[in-house]
C-alpha positions in Angstrom: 321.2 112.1 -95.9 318.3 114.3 -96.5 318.4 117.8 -97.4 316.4 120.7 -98.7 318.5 123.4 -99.3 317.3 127.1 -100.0 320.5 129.6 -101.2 319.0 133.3 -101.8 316.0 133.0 -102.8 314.2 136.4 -103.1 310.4 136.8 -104.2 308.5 140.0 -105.8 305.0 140.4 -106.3 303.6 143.4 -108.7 307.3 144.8 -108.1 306.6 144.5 -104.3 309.5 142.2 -102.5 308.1 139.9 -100.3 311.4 137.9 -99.8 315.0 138.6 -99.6 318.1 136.6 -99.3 316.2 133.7 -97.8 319.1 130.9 -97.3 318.4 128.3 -95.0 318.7 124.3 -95.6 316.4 121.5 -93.3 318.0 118.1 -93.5 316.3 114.8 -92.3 317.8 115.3 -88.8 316.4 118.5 -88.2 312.7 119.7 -87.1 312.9 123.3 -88.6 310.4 125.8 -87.6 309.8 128.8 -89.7 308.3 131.7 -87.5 307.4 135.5 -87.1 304.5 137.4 -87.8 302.0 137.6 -90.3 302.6 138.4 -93.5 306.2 138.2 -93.0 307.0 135.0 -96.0 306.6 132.0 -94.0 303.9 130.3 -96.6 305.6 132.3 -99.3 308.5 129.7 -98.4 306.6 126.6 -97.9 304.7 127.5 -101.7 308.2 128.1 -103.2 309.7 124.8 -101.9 306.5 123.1 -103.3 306.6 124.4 -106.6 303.5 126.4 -106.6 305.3 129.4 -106.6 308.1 130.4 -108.7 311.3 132.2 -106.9 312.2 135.8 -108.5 316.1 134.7 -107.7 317.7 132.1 -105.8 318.4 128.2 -105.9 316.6 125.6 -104.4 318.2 122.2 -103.7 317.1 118.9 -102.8 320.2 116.8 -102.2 322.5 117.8 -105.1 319.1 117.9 -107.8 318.4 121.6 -108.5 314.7 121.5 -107.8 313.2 125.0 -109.6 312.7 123.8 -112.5 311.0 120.5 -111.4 307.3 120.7 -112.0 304.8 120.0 -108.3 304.0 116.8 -109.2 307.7 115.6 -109.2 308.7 117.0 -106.3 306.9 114.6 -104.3 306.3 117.3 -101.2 303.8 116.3 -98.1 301.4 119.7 -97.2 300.2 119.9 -93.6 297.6 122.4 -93.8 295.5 124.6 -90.8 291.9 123.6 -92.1 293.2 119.6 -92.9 291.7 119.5 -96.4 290.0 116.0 -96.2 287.3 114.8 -98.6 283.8 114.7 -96.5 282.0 112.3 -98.1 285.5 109.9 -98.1 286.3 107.2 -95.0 289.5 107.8 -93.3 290.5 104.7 -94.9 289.6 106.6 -98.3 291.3 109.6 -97.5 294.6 108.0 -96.6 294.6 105.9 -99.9 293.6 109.2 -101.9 296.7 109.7 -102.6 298.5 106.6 -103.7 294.9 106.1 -106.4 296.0 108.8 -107.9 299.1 107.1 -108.6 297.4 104.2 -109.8 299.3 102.3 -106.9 297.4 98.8 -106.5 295.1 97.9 -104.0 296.9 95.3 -102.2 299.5 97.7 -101.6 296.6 100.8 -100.5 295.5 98.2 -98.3 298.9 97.0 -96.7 300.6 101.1 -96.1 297.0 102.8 -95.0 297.4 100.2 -92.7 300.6 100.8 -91.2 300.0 104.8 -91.6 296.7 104.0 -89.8 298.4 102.1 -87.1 301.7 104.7 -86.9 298.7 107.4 -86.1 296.4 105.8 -83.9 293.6 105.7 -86.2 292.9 102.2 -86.6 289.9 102.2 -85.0 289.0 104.7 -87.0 289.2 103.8 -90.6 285.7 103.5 -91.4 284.4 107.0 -89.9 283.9 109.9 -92.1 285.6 113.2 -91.4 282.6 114.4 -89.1 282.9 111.7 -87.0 286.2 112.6 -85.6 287.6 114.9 -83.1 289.6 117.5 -84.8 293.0 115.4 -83.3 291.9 112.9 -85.4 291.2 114.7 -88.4 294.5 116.5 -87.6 295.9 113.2 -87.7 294.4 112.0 -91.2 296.1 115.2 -92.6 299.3 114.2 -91.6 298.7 110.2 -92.6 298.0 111.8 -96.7 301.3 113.7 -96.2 303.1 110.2 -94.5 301.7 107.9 -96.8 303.1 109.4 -99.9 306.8 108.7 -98.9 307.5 112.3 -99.4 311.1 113.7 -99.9 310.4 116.6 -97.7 307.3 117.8 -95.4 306.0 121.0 -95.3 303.4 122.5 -92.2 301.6 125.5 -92.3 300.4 126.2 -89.0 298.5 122.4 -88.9 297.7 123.2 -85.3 296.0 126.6 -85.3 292.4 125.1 -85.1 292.9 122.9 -82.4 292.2 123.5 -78.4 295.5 124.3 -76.2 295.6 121.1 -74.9 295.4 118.9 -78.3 297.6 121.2 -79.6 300.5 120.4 -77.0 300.0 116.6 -77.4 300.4 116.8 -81.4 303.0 119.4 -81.2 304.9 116.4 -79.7 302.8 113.8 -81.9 304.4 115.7 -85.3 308.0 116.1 -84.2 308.3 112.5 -83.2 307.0 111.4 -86.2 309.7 113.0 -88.4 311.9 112.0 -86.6 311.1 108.0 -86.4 310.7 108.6 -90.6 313.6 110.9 -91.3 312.2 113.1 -93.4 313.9 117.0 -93.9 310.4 119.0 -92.2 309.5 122.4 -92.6 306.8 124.0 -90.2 305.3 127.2 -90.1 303.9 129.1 -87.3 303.6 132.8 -86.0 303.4 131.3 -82.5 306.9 131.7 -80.7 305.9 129.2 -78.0 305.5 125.8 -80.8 308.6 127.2 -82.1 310.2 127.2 -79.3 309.2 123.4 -78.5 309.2 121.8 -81.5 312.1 123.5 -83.5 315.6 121.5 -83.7 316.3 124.8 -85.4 314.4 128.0 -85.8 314.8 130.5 -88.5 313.2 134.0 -87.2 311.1 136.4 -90.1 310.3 140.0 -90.4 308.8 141.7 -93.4 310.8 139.2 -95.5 313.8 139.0 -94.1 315.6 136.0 -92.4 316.7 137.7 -88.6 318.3 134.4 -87.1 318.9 131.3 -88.0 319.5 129.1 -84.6 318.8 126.5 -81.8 316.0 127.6 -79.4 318.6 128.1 -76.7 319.8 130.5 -79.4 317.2 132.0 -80.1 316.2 133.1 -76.4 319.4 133.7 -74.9 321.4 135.2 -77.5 319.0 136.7 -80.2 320.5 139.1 -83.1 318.5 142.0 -82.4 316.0 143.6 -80.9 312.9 142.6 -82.8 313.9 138.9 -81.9 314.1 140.1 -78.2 310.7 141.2 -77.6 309.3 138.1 -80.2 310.6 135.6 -79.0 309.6 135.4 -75.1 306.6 135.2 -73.5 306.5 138.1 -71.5 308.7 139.8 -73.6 312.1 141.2 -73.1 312.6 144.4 -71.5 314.3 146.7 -73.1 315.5 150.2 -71.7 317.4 153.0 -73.8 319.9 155.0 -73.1 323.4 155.6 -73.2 327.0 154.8 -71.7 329.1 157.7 -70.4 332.6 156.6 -68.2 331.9 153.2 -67.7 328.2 154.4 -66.7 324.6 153.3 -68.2 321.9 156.2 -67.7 318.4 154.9 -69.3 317.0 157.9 -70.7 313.9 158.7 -69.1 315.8 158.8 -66.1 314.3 155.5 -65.0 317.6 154.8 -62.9 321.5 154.5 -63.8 323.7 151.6 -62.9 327.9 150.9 -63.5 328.9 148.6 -66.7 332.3 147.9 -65.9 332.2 145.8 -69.4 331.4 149.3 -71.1 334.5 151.0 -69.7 335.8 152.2 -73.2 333.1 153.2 -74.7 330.8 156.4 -75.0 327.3 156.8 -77.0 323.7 155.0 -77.0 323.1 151.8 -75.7 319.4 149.5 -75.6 320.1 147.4 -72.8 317.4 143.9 -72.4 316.8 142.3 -69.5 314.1 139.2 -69.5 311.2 139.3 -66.2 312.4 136.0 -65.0 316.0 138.0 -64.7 314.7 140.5 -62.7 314.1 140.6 -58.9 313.2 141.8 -55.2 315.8 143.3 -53.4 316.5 146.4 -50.8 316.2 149.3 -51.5 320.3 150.0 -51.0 321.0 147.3 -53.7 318.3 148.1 -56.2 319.0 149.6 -59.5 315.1 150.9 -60.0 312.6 151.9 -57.7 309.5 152.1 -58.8 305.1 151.8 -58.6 303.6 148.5 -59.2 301.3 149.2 -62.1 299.0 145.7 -62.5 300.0 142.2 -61.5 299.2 138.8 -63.5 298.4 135.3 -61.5 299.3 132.4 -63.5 299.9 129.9 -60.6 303.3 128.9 -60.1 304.2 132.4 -60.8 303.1 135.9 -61.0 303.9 138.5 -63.6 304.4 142.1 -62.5 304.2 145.2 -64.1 305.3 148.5 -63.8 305.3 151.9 -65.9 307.9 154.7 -67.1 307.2 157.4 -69.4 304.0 155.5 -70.8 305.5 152.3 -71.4 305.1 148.9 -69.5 307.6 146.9 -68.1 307.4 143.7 -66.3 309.1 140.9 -64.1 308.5 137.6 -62.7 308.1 136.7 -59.4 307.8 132.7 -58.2 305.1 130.9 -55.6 307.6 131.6 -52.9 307.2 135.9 -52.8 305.5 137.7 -50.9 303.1 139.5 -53.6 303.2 143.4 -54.1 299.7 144.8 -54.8 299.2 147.4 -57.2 300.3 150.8 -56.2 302.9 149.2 -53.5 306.9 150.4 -53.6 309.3 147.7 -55.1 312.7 148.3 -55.4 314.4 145.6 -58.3 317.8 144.5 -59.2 319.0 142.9 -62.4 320.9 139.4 -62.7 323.7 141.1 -64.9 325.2 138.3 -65.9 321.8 137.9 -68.6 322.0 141.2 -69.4 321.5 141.7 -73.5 323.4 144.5 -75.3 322.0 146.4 -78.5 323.5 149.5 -80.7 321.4 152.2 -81.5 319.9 149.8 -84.5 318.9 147.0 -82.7 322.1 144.6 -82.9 323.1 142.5 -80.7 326.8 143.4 -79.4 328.3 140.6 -78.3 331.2 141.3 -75.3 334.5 139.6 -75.5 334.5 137.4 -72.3 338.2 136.1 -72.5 
C-alpha cells in the first residue's frame, strides 16, 4: 500500500519556526485534509513533501524510501494549485500531454492516456479548446488531469477550489475525492475552509501557528476536539464557550450569565470553559432553563434560523429549526443545554475527557 509518511518535521525561516513536530502519514486509502488558518504551515507542508523546500528537522517517508534527500524531479509528486497553472496558448489536449513530453514519453502513448485522463474528467469534448474557452470547472479539471496523468506517487492540493463559485466548488469537492479514491493514490489537500474539510477529509489534521492541534476523523474533529481553538474553528456557527468555574458539584460562568449542577464535576474545585454547540442549545420554560436572556439579532438561512444573544460584550448564539416559533430581537428567551454534548476545557484550553464507565 501507499504511504507518505511525515515524522517531526520542524521548519525555520531567518531563525523564525514556522513548523513544529509536524508528524502525520496519508496512505492511498485516505483523503487527508490539511486545514486552519492562514499562515499557519499548510503549503509549508505540501512544499516540503514536494521537495521544494528543505525540512530544518524531521524524516519524510514514502513507503519505506527516505524521501529528503530525493531531488523534485524524482519524487514524481502531482500539484493541484488555486490559479490552475495551464499554458494559454496550449489545447487541453496539449496541456494534459505537457507533462509526459517532457519525459520524452512517445506519442502513441500521449495519445492513448490524455485520452483516458480526458475521458476520466469529462473533457473529451473538450480537447481542442484553449484555456479561455472553458469554464473555470473545466480548467479546474485540466489541472487535475496534468497531476493524474503523471501516475504520481502522491497528490498534493493547495486550496484548488478557492476560485471557483459555491456551487462548482461543491460538485468538485466530490469530483476530487472520488477520483483518488478510484486511483489510489496517498492525497494531501489544503484548505483554510473548515466546511471542505469537513466533507472531503477521511482524516483531518487541524493547524495553528505551526503546530499540529488534532489529528482525526471529521466526527472527531466536531464532536470531540482537543481544545478550544479547534472548538470555535471547526463549526459553522462556532462553539460556545462560557468560563467559569466549579465549586461543590456547581458550575458558575463568570459574568454571572447563569449557574447550573455538574454532577460529573462532583470532586472537583477551580476554573472550568464549558462549550456548548447552537444546534445543542434550545427553547424551553422559564423553570427549566439554565439562562435567561435578550435576543440580540437573528439569522434566516431557511431550514433554520441562527439566534444570537449578548453577555458582557460578547455574542453567543443557537439554532433554532423551521418548526419554532421565531423570537424577534429584543424578545425574552429562556434556553436549556442538551448536556449530554456538553464539551469540557481546563483553564488552557484542553479538552478533559470524563470517565463514563
Amino acid at each position: 500500500m501507499k504511504e507518505i509518511k511525515l515524522i517531526q518535521i520542524s521548519k525555520e525561516f531567518n531563525n523564525r519556526k514556522v513548523l513544529e513536530d509536524i508528524s502525520f502519514e496519508a496512505n492511498e486509502e485516505e483523503f487527508v485534509v490539511l486545514v486552519g488558518p492562514s499562515g499557519c504551515g499548510k503549503t509549508t507542508i505540501l512544499r516540503i513533501i514536494a521537495g521544494l523546500e528543505t525540512p530544518t528537522s524531521g524524516k519524510i517517508y514514502f513507503n519505506d524510501s527516505l524521501w529528503n534527500e530525493v531531488p523534485p524531479g524524482e519524487r514524481k509528486v502531482g500539484m493541484v494549485f488555486q490559479n490552475y497553472a495551464l499554458y494559454p496558448h496550449f489545447s487541453v489536449f496539449e496541456n494534459l500531454a505537457f507533462p509526459l513530453k517532457v519525459q520524452k514519453v512517445d506519442k502513441s502513448t500521449i495519445a492513448e492516456k490524455v485520452r483516458k485522463v480526458a475521458e476520466m474528467l469529462n473533457l473529451t469534448e473538450k480537447l481542442n479548446n484553449k484555456p479561455k474557452e472553458l469554464s473555470g470547472g473545466e480548467r479546474q479539471r485540466v489541472a487535475l488531469g496534468r497531476a493524474i496523468i503523471r501516475e504520481p506517487n502522491v497528490f498534493l492540493f493547495d486550496e484548488p477550489l478557492s476560485n471557483l463559485d459555491a456551487k462548482l466548488r461543491v460538485l468538485m469537492r466530490a469530483e476530487i475525492v472520488n477520483l483518488c479514491k478510484n486511483l489510489k493514490t496517498p492525497s494531501i489537500y489544503v484548505t483554510h475552509d473548515q466546511i471542505e474539510a469537513l466533507t472531503m477529509g477521511s482524516k483531518i489534521v487541524v493547524l495553528n501557528q505551526g503546530k499540529i492541534q488534532q489529528v482525526g476523523t471529521p466526527n472527531e474533529i466536531y464532536y470531540r476536539p482537543a481544545n478550544t481553538f479547534i472548538a470555535t474553528f471547526i463549526g459553522t456557527p462556532q462553539m460556545n464557550l462560557f468560563q467559569g468555574f466549579i465549586q461543590e458539584g456547581k458550575f458558575f460562568e463568570k459574568n454571572g450569565l447563569f449557574q447550573f449542577s455538574l454532577k460529573q464535576f462532583d470532586y472537583y474545585s477551580g476554573n472550568l470553559i464549558i462549550g456548548i454547540r447552537p444546534e445543542d442549545i434550545y427553547l424551553t420554560s422559564r423553570e427549566t432553563s439554565i439562562i435567561n436572556t435578550t435576543v440580540k439579532a437573528t439569522e434566516y438561512i431557511g431550514y433554520e434560523t441562527l439566534v444570537y444573544f449578548e453577555h458582557q460584550g460578547k455574542l453567543y448564539s443557537f439554532i433554532l429549526d423551521k418548526n419554532h416559533n421565531l423570537p424577534k430581537e429584543g424578545e425574552q428567551v429562556n434556553l436549556a443545554f442538551k448536556t449530554d454534548f456538553l464539551h469540557f476545557f481546563d483553564k488552557e484550553g484542553k479538552r478533559i475527557e470524563l470517565d463514563t464507565n
